[in-house]
C-alpha positions as CSV (number, residue, x, y, z in Angstrom):
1,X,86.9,85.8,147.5
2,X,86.7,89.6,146.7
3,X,85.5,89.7,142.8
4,X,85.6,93.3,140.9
5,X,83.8,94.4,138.3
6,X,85.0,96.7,135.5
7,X,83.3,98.3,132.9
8,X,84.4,101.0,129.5
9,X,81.7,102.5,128.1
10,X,80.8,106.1,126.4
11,X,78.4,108.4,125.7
12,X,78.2,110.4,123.1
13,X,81.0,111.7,122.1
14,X,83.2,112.1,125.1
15,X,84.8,108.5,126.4
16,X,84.1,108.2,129.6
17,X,85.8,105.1,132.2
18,X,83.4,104.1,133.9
19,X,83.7,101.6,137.1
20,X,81.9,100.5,139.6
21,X,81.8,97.4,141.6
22,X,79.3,94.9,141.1
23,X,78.7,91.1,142.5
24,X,80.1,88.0,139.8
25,X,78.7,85.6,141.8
26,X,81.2,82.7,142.8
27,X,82.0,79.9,144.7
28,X,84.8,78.1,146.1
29,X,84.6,74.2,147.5
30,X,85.5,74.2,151.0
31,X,88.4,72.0,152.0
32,X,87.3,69.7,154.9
33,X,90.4,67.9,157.2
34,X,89.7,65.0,155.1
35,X,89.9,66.5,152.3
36,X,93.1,68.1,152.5
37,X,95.0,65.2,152.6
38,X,94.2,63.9,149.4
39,X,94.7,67.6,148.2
40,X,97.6,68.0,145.3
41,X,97.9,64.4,145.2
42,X,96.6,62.1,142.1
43,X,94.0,60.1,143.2
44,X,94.4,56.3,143.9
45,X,92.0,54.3,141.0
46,X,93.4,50.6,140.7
47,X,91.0,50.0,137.5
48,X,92.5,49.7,134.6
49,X,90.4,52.5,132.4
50,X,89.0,56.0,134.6
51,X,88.4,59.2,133.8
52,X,87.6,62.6,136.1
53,X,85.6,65.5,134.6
54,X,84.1,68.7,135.3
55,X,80.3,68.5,134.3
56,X,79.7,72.3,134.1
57,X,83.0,73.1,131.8
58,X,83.8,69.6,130.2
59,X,87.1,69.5,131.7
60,X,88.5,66.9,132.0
61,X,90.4,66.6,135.2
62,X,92.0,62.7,135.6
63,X,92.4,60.2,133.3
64,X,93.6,56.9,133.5
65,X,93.8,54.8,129.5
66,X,90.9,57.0,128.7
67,X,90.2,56.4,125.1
68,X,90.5,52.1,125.3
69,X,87.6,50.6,124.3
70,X,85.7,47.9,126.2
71,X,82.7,46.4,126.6
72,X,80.3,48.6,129.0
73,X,77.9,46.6,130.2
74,X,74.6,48.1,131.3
75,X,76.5,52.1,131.8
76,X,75.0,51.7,127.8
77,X,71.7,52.5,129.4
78,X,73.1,56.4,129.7
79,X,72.3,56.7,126.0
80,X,69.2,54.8,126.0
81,X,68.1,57.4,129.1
82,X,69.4,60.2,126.9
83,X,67.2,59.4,124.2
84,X,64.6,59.1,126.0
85,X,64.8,62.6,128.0
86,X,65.0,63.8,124.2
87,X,62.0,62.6,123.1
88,X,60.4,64.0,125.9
89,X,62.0,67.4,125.6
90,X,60.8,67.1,121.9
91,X,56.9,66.3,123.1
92,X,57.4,63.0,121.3
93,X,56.3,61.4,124.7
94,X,54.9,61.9,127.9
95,X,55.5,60.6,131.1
96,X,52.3,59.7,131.4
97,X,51.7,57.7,128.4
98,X,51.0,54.2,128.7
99,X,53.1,51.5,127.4
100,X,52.7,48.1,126.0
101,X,55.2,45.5,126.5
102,X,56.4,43.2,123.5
103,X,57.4,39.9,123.7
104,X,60.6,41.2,122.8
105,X,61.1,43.1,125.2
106,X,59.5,40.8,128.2
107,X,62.3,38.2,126.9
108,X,65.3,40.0,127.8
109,X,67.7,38.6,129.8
110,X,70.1,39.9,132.4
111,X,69.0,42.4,134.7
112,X,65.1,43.0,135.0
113,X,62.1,43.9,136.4
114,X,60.1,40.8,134.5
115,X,57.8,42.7,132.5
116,X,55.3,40.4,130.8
117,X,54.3,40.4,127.5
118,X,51.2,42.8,126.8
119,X,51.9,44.2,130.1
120,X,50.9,47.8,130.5
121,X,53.2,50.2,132.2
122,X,53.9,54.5,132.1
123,X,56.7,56.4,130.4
124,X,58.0,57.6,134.1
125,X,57.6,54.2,135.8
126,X,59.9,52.6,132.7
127,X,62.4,55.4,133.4
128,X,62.4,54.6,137.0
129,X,63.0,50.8,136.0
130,X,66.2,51.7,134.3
131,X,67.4,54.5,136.4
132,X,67.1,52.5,139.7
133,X,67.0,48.8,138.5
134,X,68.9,48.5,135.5
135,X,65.9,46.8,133.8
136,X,66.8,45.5,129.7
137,X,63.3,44.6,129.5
138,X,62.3,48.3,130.4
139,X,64.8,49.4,128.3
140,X,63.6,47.8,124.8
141,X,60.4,48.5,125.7
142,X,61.4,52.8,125.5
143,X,63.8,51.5,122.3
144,X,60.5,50.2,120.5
145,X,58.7,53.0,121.5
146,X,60.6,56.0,120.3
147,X,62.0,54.0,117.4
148,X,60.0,51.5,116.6
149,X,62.2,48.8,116.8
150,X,65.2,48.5,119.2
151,X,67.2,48.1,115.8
152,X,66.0,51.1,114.9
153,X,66.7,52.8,118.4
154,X,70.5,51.4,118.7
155,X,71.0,52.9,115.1
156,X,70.1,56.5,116.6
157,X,71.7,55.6,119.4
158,X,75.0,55.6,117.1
159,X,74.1,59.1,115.6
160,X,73.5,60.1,118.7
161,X,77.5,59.1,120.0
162,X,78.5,60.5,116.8
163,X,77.5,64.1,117.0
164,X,78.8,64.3,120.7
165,X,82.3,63.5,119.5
166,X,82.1,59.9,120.7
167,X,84.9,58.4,118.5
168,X,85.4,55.2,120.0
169,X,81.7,53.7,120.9
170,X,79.6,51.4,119.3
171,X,76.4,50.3,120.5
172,X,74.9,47.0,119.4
173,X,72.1,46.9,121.9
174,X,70.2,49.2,123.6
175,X,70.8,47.8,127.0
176,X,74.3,46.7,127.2
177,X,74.2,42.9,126.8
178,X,77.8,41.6,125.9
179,X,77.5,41.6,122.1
180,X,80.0,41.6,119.5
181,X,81.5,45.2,118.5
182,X,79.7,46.9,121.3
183,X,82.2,49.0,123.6
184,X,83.0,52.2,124.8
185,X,85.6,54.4,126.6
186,X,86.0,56.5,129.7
187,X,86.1,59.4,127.7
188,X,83.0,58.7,125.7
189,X,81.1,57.7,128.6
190,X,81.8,61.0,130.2
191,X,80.8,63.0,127.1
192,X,77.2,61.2,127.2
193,X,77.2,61.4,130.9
194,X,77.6,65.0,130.8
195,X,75.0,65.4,127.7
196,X,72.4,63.6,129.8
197,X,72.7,65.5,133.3
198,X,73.7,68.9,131.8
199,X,70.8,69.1,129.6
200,X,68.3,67.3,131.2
201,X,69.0,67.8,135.3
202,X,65.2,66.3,135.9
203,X,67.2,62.6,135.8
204,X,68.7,63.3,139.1
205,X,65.0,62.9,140.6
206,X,65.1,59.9,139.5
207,X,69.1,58.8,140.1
208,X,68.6,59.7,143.4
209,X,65.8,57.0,144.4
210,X,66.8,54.4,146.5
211,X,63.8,52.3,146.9
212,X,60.3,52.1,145.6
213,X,57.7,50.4,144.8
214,X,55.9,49.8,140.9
215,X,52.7,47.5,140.4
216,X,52.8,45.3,137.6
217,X,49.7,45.6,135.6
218,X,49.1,42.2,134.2
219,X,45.6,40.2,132.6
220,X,45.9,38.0,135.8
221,X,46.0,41.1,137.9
222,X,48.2,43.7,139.7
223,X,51.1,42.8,142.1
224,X,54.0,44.9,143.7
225,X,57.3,45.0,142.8
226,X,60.3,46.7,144.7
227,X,63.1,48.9,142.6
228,X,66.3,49.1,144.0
229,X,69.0,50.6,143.3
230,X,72.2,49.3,141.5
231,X,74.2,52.2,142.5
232,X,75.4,51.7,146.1
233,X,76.7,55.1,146.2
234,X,74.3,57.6,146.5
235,X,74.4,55.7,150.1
236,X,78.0,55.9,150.5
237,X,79.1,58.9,149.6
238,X,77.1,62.0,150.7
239,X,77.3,64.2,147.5
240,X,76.5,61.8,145.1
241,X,73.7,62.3,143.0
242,X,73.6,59.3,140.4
243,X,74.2,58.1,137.9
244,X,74.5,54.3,136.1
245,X,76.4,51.0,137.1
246,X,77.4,48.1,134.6
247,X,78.6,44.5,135.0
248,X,78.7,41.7,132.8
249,X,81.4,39.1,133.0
250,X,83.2,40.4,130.1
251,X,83.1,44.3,130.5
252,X,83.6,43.8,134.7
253,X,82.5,46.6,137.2
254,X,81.7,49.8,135.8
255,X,80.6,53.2,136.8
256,X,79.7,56.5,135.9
257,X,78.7,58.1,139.0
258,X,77.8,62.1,139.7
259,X,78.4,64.0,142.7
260,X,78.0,67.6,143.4
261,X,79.7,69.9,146.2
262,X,78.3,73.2,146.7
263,X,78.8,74.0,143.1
264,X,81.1,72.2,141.8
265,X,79.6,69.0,140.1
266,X,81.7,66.4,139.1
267,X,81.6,62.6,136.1
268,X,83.6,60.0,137.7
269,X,84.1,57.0,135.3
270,X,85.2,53.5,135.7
271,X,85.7,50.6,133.6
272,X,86.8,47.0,134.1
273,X,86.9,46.6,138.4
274,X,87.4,43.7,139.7
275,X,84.8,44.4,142.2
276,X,81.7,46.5,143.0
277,X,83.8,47.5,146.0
278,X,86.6,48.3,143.9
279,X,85.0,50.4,141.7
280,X,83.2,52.6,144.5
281,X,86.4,53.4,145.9
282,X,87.6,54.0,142.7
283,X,85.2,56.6,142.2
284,X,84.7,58.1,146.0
285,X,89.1,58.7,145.2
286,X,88.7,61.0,142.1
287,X,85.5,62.9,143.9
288,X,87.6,63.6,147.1
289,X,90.6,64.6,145.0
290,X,88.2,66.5,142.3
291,X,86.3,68.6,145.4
292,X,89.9,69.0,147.6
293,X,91.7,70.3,144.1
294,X,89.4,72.2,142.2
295,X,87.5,75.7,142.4
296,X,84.3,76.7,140.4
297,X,83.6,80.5,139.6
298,X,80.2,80.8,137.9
299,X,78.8,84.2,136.5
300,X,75.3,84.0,135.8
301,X,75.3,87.3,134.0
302,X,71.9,88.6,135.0
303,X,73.4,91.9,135.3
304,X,71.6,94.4,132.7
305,X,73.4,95.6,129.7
306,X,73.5,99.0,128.2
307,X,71.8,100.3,125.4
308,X,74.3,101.3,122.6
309,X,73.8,103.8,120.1
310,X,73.1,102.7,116.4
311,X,73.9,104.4,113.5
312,X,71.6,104.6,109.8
313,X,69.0,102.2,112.3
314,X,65.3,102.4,112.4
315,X,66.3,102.6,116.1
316,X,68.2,104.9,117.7
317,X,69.7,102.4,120.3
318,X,70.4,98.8,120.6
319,X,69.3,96.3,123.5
320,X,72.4,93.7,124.1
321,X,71.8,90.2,125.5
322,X,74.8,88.0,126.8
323,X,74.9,84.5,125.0
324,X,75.5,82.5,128.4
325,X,76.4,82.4,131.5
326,X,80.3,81.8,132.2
327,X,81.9,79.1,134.1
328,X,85.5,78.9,135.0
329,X,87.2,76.1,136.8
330,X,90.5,76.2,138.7
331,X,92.4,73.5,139.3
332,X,95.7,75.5,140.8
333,X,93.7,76.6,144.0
334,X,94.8,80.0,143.1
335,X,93.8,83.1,145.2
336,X,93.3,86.0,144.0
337,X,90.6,88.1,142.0
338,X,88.1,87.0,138.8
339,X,87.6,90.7,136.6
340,X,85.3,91.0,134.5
341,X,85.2,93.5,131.8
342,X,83.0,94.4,129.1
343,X,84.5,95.3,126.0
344,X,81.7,96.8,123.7
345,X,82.0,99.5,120.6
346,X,80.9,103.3,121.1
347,X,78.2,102.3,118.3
348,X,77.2,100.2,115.8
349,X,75.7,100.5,112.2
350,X,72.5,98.8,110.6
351,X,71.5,96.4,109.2
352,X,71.4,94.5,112.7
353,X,70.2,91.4,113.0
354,X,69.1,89.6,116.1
355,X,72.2,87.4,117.8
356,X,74.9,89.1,116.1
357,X,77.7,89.0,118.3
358,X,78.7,93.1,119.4
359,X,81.0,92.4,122.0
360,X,82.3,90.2,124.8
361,X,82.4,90.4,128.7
362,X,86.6,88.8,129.3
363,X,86.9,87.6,132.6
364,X,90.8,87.5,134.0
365,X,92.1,86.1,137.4
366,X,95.7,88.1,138.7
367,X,95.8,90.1,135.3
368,X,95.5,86.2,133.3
369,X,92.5,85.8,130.5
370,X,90.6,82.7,131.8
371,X,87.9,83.1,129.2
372,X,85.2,85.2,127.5
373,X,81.1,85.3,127.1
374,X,79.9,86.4,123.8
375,X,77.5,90.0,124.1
376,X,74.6,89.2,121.6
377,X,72.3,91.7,119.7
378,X,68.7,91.6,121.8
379,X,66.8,92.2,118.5
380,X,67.2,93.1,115.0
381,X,66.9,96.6,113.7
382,X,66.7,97.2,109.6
383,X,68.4,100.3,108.1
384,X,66.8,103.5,108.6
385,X,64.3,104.6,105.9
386,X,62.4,107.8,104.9
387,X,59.6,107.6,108.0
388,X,61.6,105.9,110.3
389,X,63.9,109.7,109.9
390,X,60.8,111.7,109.7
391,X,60.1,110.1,113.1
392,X,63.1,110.2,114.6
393,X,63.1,114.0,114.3
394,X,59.9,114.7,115.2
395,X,60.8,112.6,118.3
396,X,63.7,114.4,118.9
397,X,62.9,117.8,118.7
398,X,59.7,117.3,121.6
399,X,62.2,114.9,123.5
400,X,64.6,118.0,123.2
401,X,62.3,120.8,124.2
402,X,60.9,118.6,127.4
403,X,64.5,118.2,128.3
404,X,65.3,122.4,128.4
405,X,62.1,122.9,130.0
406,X,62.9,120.8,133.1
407,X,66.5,121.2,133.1
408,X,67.0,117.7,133.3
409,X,70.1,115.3,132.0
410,X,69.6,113.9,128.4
411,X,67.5,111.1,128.4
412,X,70.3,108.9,127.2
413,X,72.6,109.6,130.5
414,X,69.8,108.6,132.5
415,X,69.3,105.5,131.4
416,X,72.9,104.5,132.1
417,X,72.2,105.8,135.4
418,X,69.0,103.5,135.4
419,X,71.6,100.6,134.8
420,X,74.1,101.6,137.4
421,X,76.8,102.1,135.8
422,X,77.7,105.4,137.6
C-alpha cells in the first residue's frame, strides 16, 4: 500500500508548502484461502462469555456477554504474573534471587509443581512454574515475596484491577481457587492481558515454553521435575504466542490466549467452555476472523523533526520530539492511502518547558481523520535574559559575516535541508 507523506512548514517569514514523500511504515495481514472464508463473517464462539481485542490499540473487536462476571479459575494468575513483571521492572526483584518456600505456600492445592516447605527455588524458575504449569504453590510463594503475605498481595492485586479500569473483578486469591466473591469478565481479563504483554513483552519467552525441566532443591536432595504446558495452543495454532488457561469446576474452561500475525497481535478471551476442546476452537475462531478482517498501520515516527524558531527564548530554536508512535487498526479492509501531516506553528514564545505539547502529526486514510500523535517540546528553554541577548548578537553578527563571505544559504535553511524536507 502506497503511503504519502505531507508536511507545512515555514521559514522565516515567507510560508513555504513544503512536500516530499517519505516512508510511514505499515503493514497489512495477508489473507490466506483459509482465511478468506471466515472473512466478513462473525466468528463462531459457542461459550457463553468471549471477547476479541486488538493488543496494540485496545480495540476491541468481538464480544460475546463481555462484562458478566464469573469465576476465572487459574486465568487469575495474569495478575499475579503482572505484579510480578512490576516488581521486577521496579528492581524490587531479580530473576535470580532465591526463594524460600512457606508452608503456606507448599500446601496449596489444585494445580502444582509440589514445592516443599523450606524448599529453595529462583525468581525465573517460579515464573516458569506459573507461566507453563499453572503452579498455586509457585504462585503464593511470588505473593509472599513481593507482599509479604498473599493477603497482602491479593489486596494490590485489587488496586492493581482498579487503576486499569477493571470494574467488574475481584480477586480473593492470588491463584484462582474457587472462592467466594472472586470473578471476572471477558472485558477485564483482556484489559490485564493487554497490561501484561504490552508492557512487559519478556513474558512471551516464557508463554511460549512447551516443556522443560526444574530441579527441586530439597534438604533430602535434588530431583527433576518436568513443566508442561497448560496451554495446548501454542501447539495448535501457529501464531500463538501465550498466554493463561483456567479450569475449576465452577468457573469451567477458560482462556486468554495471544497470537500475533505479521503485525497485527491479537487477546482472545474465553470464559465458561464446556471443554478444553471447546474453548481452543473458540479461540482459534476469533484469531482467524481477527487476522482475515483486520489491517494494522504502525508509524514508528523515527523520522527527525524540525527545529522551530522561538521567540523572547534563551534559544533561538526549539528541538521537537513526538510523544509515541501511532497505531491504527482497520477493521473495513479499506484500500487506499494513510497521510500524514504535521501541523506545527511558524514559532513559539518562552517560557518553554520540556513536553509541552507544540503540535501534532494527523494521520487520514481517503481524506478521513483516523487519529493523531502529540509533537512534544525536546527540552525546556527559560525566557531570554540580558546575556543570553548579549550572546545571541554577538553570535549573530560572526554567524552573519561567515555567511556573506562564503555566499552560502542561512544556516537556518540548511538545516531543513539537513532534515529533508526539500
Amino acid at each position: 500500500m502506497k503511503i504519502r507523506l505531507k508536511r507545512h512548514f515555514s521559514v522565516f517569514l515567507a510560508l513555504l508548502l513544503l512536500l516530499c514523500t517519505l516512508p510511514v511504515t505499515t503493514y497489512a495481514t495477508e489473507i490466506s484461502a483459509s482465511d478468506t472464508e471466515t472473512a466478513g463473517s462473525a466468528p463462531s464462539v459457542t461459550a457463553p462469555c468471549a471477547l476479541l481485542m486488538d493488543a496494540a490499540t485496545g480495540t476491541i473487536l468481538y464480544e460475546k456477554n463481555s462484562t458478566e462476571e464469573r469465576p476465572l479459575a487459574s486465568v487469575t494468575k495474569i495478575m499475579t504474573l503482572l505484579l510480578i513483571f512490576q516488581a521486577l521492572e521496579a528492581g524490587q526483584i531479580h530473576l535470580e534471587d532465591t526463594v524460600t518456600i512457606s508452608e503456606h505456600a507448599a500446601g496449596m492445592g489444585g494445580s502444582q509443581v509440589y514445592l516443599e516447605p523450606n524448599e529453595t527455588q529462583t525468581v525465573e524458575t517460579l515464573i516458569k512454574c506459573i507461566t507453563v504449569a499453572s503452579a498455586n504453590d509457585a504462585c503464593v510463594a511470588m505473593a509472599e515475596l513481593i507482599s509479604g503475605s498473599e493477603d497482602a498481595f491479593v489486596q494490590k492485586m485489587n488496586e492493581t484491577a482498579a487503576s486499569l479500569g477493571m470494574t467488574h473483578t475481584n480477586f480473593v486469591n492470588c491463584c484462582g481457587l474457587d472462592a467466594d466473591n472472586h470473578y471476572s469478565c471477558a472485558n477485564d481479563i483482556a484489559l490485564m492481558s493487554r497490561e501484561l504483554t504490552v508492557n512487559h513483552p519478556t513474558i512471551f519467552d516464557y508463554t511460549k515454553i512447551w516443556q522443560e525441566d526444574i530441579i527441586h532443591h530439597t534438604a533430602r536432595g535434588d530431583s527433576a521435575f518436568t513443566l508442561s504446558n497448560t496451554n495446548h495452543l501454542i501447539k495448535q495454532y501457529p501464531y500463538a504466542t501465550g498466554l493463561k488457561t483456567g479450569f475449576t469446576s465452577k468457573a469451567g474452561f477458560c482462556l486468554s490466549a495471544t497470537a500475533t500475525k505479521d503485525s497485527l497481535s491479537l487477546i482472545a478471551v474465553v470464559m465458561g467452555a464446556a471443554s478444553s476442546k471447546e474453548r481452543i476452537a473458540d479461540v482459534k475462531s476469533m484469531f482467524d476472523w481477527g487476522f482475515a478482517n483486520c489491517r494494522v498501520y504502525t508509524d514508528e515516527n523515527q523520522d527527525v523533526l524540525p527545529d522551530i524558531l522561538v521567540s523572547r527564548g534563551s534559544q533561538s530554536q526549539l528541538s521537537l520530539q513526538y510523544e509515541s508512535a501511532f497505531h491504527y487498526l482497520d477493521t473495513q479492509n479499506t484500500s487506499g492511502e494513510l497521510e500524514k501531516k504535521l501541523e506545527l506553528p511558524d514559532r513559539v514564545e518562552a517560557p518553554i518547558q520540556k513536553g509541552d505539547v507544540i503540535g501534532k502529526a494527523v494521520y487520514t486514510l481517503n481524506s478521513e481523520n483516523v487519529g493523531s500523535v502529540n509533537i512534544l517540546a525536546a527540552n525546556s528553554i527559560p525566557l531570554l535574559t540580558l546575556k543570553d541577548a548579549w550572546v545571541q548578537i554577538v553570535s549573530r553578527f560572526f554567524l552573519n559575516n561567515s555567511n556573506h563571505s562564503s555566499n552560502g544559504e542561512p544556516s537556518v535553511a540548511k538545516n531543513y535541508c539537513s532534515h529533508q524536507y526539500f
